[in-house]
VEXDREN-243563 format. One record per residue (C-alpha): x, y, z; residue number from 1. Coordinates in Angstrom, 1 decimal, m for minus. Layout:
REM VEXDREN-243563
NODE:c1:c2:c3:num
NODE:X:Y:Z:NUM
...
REM end
This chain:
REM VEXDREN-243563
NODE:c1:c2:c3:num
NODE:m36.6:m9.6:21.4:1
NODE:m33.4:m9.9:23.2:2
NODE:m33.6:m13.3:23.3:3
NODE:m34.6:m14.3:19.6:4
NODE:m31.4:m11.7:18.2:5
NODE:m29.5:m14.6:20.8:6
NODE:m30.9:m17.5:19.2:7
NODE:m29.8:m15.9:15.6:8
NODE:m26.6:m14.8:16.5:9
NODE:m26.0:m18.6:17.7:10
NODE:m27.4:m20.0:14.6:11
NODE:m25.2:m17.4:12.4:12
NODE:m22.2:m18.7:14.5:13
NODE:m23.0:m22.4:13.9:14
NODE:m22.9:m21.6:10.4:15
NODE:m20.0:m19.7:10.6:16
NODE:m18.2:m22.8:12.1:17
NODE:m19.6:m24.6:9.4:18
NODE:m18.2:m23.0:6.6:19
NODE:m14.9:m22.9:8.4:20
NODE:m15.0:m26.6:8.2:21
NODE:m16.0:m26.8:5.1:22
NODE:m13.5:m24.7:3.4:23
NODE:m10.3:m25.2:5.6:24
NODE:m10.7:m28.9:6.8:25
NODE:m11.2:m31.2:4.2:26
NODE:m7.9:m32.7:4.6:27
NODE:m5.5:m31.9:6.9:28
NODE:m2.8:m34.6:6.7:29
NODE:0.9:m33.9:6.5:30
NODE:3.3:m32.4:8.0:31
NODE:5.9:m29.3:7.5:32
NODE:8.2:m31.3:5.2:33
NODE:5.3:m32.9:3.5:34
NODE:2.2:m30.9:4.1:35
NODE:m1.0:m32.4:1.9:36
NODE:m4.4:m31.5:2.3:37
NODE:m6.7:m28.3:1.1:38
NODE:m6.1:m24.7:2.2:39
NODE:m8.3:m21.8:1.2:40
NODE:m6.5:m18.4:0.5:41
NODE:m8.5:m14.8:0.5:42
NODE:m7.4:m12.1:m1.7:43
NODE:m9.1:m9.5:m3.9:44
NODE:m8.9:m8.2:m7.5:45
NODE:m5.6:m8.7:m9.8:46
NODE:m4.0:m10.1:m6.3:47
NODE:m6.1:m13.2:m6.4:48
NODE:m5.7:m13.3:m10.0:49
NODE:m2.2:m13.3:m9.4:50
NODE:m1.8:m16.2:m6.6:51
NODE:m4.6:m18.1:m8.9:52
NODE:m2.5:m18.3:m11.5:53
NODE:0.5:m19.1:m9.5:54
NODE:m0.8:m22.3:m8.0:55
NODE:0.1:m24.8:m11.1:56
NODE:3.7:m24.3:m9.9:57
NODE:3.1:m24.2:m7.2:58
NODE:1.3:m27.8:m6.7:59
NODE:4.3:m28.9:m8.8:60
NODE:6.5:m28.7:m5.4:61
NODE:3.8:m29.4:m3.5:62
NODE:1.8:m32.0:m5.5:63
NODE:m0.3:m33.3:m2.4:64
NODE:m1.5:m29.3:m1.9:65
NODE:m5.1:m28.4:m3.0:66
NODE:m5.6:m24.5:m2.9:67
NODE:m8.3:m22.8:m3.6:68
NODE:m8.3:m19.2:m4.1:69
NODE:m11.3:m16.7:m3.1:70
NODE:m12.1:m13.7:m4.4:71
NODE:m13.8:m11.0:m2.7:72
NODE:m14.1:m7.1:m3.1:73
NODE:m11.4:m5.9:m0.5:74
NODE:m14.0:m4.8:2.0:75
NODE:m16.4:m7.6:1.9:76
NODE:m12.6:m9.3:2.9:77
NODE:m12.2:m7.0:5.8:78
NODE:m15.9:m7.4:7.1:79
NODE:m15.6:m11.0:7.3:80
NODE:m12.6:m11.4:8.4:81
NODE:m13.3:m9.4:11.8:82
NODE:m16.4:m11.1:11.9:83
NODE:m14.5:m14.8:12.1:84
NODE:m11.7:m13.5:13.8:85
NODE:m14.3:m12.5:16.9:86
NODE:m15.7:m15.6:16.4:87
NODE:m12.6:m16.8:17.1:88
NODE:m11.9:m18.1:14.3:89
NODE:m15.2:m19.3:12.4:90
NODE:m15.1:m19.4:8.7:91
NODE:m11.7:m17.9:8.5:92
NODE:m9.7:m19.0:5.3:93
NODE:m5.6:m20.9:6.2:94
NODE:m4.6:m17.9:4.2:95
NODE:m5.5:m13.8:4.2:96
NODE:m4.5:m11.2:1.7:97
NODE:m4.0:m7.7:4.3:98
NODE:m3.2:m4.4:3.4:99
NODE:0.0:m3.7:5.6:100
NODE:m1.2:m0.1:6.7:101
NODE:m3.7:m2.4:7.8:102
NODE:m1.8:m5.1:9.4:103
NODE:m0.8:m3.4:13.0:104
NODE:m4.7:m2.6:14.0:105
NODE:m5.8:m6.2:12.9:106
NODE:m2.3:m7.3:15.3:107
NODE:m3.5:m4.9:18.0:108
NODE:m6.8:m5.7:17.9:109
NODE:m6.7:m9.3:17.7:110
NODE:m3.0:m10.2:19.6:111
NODE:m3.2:m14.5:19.2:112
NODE:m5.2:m14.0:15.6:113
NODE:m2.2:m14.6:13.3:114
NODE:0.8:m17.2:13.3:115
NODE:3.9:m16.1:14.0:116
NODE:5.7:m16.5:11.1:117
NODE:9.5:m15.8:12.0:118
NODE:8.7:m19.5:14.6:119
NODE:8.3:m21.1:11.1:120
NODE:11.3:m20.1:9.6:121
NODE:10.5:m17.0:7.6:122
NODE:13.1:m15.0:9.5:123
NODE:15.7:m16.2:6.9:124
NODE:14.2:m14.0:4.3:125
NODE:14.8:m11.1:6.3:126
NODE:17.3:m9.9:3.5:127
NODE:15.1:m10.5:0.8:128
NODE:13.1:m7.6:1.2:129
NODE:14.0:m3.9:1.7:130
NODE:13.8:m2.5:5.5:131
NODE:10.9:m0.3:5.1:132
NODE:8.6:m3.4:4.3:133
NODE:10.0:m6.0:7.0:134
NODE:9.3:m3.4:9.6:135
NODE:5.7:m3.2:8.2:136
NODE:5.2:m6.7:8.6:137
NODE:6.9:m7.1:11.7:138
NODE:5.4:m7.3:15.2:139
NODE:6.4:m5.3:17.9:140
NODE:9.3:m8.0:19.1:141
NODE:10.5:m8.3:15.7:142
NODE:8.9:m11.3:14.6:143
NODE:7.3:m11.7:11.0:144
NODE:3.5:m11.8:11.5:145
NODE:3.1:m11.1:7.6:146
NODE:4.6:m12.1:4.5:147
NODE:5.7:m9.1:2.0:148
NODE:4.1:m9.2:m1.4:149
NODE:4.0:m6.0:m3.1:150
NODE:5.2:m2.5:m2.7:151
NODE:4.9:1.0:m3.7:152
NODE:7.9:3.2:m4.2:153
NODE:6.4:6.3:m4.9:154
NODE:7.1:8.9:m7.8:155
NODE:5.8:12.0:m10.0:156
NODE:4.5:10.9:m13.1:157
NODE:4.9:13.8:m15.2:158
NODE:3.0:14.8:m18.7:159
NODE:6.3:14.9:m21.0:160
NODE:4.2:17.2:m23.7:161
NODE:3.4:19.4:m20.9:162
NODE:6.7:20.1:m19.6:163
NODE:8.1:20.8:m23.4:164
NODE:5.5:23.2:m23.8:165
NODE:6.3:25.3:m20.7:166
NODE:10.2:24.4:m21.1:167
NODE:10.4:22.9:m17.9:168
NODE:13.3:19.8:m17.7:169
NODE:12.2:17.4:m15.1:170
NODE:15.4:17.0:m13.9:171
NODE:16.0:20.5:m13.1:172
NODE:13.1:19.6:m10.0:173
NODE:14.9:18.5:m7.3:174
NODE:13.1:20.3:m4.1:175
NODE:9.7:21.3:m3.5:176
NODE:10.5:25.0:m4.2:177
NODE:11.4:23.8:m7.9:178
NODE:8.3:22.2:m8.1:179
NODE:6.0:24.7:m7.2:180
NODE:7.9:27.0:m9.2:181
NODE:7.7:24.2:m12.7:182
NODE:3.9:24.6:m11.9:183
NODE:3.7:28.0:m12.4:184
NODE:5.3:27.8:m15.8:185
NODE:3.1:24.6:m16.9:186
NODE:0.0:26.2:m15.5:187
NODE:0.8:29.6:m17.5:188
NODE:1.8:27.4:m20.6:189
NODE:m0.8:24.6:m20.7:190
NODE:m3.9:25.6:m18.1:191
NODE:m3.1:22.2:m16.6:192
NODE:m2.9:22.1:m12.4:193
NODE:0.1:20.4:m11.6:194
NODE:m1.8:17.6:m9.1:195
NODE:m4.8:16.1:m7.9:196
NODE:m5.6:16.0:m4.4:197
NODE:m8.9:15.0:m2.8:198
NODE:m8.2:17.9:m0.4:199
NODE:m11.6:17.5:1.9:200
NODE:m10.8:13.8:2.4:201
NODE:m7.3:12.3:1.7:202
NODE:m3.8:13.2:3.1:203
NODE:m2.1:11.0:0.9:204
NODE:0.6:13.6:m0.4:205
NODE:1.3:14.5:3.4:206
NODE:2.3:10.7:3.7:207
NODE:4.6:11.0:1.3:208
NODE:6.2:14.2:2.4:209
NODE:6.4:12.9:6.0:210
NODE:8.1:9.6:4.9:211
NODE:10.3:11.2:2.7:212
NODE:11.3:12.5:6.4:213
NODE:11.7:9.8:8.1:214
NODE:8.3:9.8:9.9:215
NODE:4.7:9.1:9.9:216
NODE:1.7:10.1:12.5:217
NODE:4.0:8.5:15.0:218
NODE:7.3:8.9:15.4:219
NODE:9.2:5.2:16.4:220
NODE:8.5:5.7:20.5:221
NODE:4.9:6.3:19.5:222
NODE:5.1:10.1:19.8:223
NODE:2.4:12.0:17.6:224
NODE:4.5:14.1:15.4:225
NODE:1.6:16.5:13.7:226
NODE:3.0:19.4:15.8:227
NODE:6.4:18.3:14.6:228
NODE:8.7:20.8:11.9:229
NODE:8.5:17.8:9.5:230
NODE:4.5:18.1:9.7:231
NODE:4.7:22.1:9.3:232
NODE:6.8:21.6:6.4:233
NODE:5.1:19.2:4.6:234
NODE:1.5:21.1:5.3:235
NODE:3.2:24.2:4.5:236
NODE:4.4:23.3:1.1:237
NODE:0.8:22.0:0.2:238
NODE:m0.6:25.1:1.0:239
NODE:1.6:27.0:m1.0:240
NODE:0.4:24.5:m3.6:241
NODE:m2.9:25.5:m3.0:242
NODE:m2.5:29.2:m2.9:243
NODE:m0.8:29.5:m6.2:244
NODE:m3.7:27.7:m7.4:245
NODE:m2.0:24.5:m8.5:246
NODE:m3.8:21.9:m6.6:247
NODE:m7.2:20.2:m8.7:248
NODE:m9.6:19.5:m5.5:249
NODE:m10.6:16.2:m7.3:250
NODE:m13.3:13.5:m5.4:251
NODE:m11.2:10.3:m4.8:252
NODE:m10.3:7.8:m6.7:253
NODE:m12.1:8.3:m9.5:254
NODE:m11.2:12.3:m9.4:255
NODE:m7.5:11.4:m9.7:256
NODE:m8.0:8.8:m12.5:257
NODE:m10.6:11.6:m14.3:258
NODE:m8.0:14.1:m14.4:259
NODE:m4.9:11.8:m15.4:260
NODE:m7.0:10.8:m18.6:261
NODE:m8.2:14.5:m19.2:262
NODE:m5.1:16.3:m19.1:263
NODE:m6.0:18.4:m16.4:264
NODE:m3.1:17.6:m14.3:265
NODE:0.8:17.7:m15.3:266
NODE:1.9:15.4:m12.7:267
NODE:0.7:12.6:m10.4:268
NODE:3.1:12.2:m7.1:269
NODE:2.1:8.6:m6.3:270
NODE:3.2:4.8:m6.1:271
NODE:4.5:2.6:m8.7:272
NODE:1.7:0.4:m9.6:273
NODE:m0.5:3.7:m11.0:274
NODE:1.8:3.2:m14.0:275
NODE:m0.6:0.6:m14.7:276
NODE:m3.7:2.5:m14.0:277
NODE:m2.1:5.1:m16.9:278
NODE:m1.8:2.6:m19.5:279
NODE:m4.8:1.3:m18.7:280
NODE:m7.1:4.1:m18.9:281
NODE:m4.7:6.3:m20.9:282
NODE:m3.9:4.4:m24.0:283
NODE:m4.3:7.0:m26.7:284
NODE:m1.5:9.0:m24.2:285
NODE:1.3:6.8:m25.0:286
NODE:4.8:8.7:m25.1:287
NODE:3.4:11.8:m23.4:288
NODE:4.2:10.3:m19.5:289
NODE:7.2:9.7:m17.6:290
NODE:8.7:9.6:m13.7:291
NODE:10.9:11.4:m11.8:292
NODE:11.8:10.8:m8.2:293
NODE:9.5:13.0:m5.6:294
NODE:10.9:16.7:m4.7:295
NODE:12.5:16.8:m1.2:296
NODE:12.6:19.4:0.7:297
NODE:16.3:21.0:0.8:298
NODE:19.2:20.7:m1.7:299
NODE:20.3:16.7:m1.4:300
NODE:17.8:15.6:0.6:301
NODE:15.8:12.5:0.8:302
NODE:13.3:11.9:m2.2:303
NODE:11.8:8.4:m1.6:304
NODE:8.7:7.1:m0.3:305
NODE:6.3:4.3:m0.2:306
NODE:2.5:4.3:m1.0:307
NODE:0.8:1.0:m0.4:308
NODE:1.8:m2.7:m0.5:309
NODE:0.2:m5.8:0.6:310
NODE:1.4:m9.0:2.8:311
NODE:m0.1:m12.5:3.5:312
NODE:m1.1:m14.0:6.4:313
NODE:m2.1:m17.2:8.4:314
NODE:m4.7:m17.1:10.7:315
NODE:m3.6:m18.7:14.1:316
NODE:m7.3:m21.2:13.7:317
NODE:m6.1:m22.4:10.3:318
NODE:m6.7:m26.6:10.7:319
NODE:m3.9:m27.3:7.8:320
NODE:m1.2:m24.3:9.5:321
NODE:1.5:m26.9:7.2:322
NODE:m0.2:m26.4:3.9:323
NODE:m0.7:m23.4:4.6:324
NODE:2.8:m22.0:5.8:325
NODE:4.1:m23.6:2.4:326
NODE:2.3:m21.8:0.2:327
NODE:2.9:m18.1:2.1:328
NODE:6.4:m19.4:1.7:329
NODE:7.0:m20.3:m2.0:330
NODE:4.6:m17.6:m3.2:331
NODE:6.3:m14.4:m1.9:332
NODE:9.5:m15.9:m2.4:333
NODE:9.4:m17.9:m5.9:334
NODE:11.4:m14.9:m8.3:335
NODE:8.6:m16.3:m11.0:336
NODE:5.2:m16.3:m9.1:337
NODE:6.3:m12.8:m8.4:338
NODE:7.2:m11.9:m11.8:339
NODE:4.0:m12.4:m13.1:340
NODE:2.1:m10.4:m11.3:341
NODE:4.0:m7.7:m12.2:342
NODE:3.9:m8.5:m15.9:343
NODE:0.3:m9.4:m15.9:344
NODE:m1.1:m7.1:m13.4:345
NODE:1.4:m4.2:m12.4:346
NODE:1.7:m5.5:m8.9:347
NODE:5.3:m4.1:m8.5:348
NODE:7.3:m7.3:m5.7:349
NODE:9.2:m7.0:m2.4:350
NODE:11.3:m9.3:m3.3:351
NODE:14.5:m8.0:m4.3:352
NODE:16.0:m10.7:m6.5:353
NODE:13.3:m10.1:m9.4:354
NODE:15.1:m6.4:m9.6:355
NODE:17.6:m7.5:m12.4:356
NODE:15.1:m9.2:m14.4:357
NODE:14.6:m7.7:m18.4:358
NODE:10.9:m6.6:m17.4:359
NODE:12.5:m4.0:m14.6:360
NODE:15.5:m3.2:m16.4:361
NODE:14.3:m2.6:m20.3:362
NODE:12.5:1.0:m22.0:363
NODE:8.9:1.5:m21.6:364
NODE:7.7:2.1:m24.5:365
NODE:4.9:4.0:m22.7:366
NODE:6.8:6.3:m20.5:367
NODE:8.4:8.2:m23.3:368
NODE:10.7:5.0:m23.8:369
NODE:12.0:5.2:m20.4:370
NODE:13.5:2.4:m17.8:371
NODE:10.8:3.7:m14.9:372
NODE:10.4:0.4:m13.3:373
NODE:14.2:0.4:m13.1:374
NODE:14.3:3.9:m11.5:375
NODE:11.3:2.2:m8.5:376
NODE:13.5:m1.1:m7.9:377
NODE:16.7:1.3:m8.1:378
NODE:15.3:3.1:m4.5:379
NODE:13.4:0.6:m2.8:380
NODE:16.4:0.3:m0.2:381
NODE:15.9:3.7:0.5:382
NODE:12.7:4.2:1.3:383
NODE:13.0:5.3:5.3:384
NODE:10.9:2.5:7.7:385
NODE:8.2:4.6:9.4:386
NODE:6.4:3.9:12.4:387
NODE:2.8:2.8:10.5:388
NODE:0.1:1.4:13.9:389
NODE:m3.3:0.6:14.9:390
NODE:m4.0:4.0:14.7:391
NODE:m3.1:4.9:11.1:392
NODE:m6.6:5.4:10.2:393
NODE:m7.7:7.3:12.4:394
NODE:m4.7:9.8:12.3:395
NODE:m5.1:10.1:8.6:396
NODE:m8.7:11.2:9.1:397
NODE:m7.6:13.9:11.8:398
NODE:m5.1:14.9:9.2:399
NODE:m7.7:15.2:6.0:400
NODE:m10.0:17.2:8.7:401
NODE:m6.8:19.9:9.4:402
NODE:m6.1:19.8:5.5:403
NODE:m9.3:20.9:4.9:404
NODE:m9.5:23.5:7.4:405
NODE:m5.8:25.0:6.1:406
NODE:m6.8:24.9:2.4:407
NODE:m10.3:25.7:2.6:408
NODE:m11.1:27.6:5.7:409
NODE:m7.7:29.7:5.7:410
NODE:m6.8:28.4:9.0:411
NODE:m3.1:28.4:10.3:412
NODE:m0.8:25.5:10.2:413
NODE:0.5:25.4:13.1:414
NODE:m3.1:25.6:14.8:415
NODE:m4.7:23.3:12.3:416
NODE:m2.2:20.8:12.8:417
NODE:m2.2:21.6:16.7:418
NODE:m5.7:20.5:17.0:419
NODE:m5.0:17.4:15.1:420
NODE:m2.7:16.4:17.9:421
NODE:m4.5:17.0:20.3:422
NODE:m7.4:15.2:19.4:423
NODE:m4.9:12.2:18.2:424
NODE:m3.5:12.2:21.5:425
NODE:m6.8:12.0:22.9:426
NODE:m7.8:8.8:20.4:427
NODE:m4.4:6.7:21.8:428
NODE:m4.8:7.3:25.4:429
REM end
């Protein structure tokens, strides 16, 4: 038995080789000022829409280029890319679309897997792109092992018809306690909850709260910080959420989307690019949403955050590395390209120079005729840079686990979240 799963392991290897060849090899003439040949890029969903439609212009600069753009469903991308990359390399595209929460356990786990970016000359963009998302792209030296696409500077979308009803002003929210105390009012006025959390199995509001505080899991030496007063804070305030009976205990993805259509929500805390999820599933809700910038948690305080974002890679096996460099190169840096996936798809850029273009700075008609794309690109400098690494996923699971336990099993911050560290601790040893 032993013996026939090592004959088809070989054979699923060869064929793995094959494909490589097939896909990333046919033609690899050229050179860094002239690259030619064919490079195959990975991506997913409205990203590989997005670079689809951006290689015309592309081949314009580069008319010896062929590209061809794969799409996959984002986990069928993640399955086979670990697959080729312990294969070292077999039927790995010249280009990867990557998560960047992703980005440091792929680095960690495979250390020679990508090109290092910053030796080809991407370093010069370094001011192109806010802090926060260089350092997520960044290896431990410094160096770029990712190119920044898109982003996620996070905000409330609030129900505008809700918040006349209970005569709540949105501005008048500046700090958690003002928040909480709006949802009583909105909740006593309308029925609505004020947010959706999928409490058994997503800590993504804790995220927030611990950016807006300069941290994440990890502090930047590597400390665990769940034990920290910026943990106890932030887990503190959502249970206060929870025992005033503002917090819909929704399931997922499709919970959060569910409840923004219903109505049975006032506000969403989350990242830019869930504007376009409103429209999209919302449309009969027109005029009745807005944003406003997240609560912090004393009087002046930080109120920004980031949720998401994507990069590109280049695999370090990639047999046209020229091709493939130029394309990573003039897609997240071409003002255009990057302009329309934001008009087409919502993907909100990194890159800072598209900022003063009429599609960031004009009314939504939408959001209650307001400028909210303007009021993302106006804090994506101020977003604090977080220590995000190979254990991001695991921590987050930890920190669901201790949610749960707070908001469903009346157990004690401090002890919840001190057996969360201890068990984190364990995981990074």
């Amino acid at each position: 038995m032993r013996r026939y799963l090592s004959i088809m392991l070989a054979i699923a290897l060869i064929l793995l080789a094959a494909c490589s060849n097939s896909a990333s090899n046919e033609g690899t003439t050229g050179d860094a000022k002239h690259p030619s040949g064919t490079i195959t890029i990975w991506g997913w969903d409205v990203a590989a829409a997005t670079m689809k439609a951006s290689v015309e212009k592309f081949q314009k600069k580069y008319p010896d280029v062929k590209v061809k753009v794969e799409d996959f469903n984002s986990s069928d991308l993640y399955d086979k890319l670990t697959v080729g990359l312990a294969a070292r390399g077999s039927g790995l595209p010249d280009v990867v679309l990557m998560e960047d929460e992703r980005i440091p356990g792929y680095v960690h786990q495979f250390p020679q897997g990508f090109l290092n970016l910053s030796k080809l000359g991407y370093g010069k963009y370094r001011d192109s792109f806010n802090p926060a998302k260089v350092a997520a792209d960044q290896d431990k030296e410094g160096n770029f092992i990712a190119a920044p696409w898109d982003i996620g500077p996070a905000g409330v979308f609030y129900r505008v018809d809700y918040f006349k009803k209970a005569n709540v002003n949105p501005n008048s929210i500046k700090t958690w306690d003002d928040y909480i105390a709006a949802g009583k009012k909105i909740k006593a006025a309308t029925g609505a909850k004020m947010l959706p959390i999928d409490i058994p199995n997503y800590d993504g509001v804790f995220q927030l709260m611990m950016q807006e505080q300069g941290l994440s899991y990890f502090d930047k030496d590597g400390k665990t910080t769940l034990q920290s007063k910026e943990a106890i804070r932030a887990m503190d305030v959502i249970k206060k959420l929870h025992d005033e009976e503002l917090i819909l205990n929704n399931k997922g993805w499709d919970g959060i989307v569910t409840a923004t259509v219903n109505g049975s929500v006032a506000t969403v805390p989350y990242g830019v690019w869930y504007a376009g999820s409103i429209m999209d599933q919302a449309p009969k809700l027109k005029g009745k949403w807005d944003v406003f910038y997240l609560p912090s948690f004393e009087e002046g305080g930080n109120r920004y955050a980031n949720v998401g974002g994507s990069s590109l890679l280049i695999p370090a096996t990639s047999k046209n590395q020229s091709a493939a460099y130029s394309f990573v190169d003039f897609f997240t840096t071409d003002k255009e390209s990057q302009l329309l996936g934001f008009e087409k798809y919502g993907l909100f850029p990194s890159l800072k120079e598209t900022y003063s273009a009429p599609q960031f700075t004009e009314n939504n008609e939408y959001f209650n005729n307001s400028p909210i794309f303007k009021k993302f690109a106006d804090i994506v400098d101020q977003v604090p840079r977080i220590n995000v690494n190979e254990y991001l996923s695991k921590a987050s699971t930890l920190t669901s686990n201790a949610q749960a336990a707070i908001l469903l099993e009346n157990k004690s911050v401090k002890s919840a979240l001190k057996d969360a560290e201890i068990q984190l601790k364990n995981e990074v040893k």
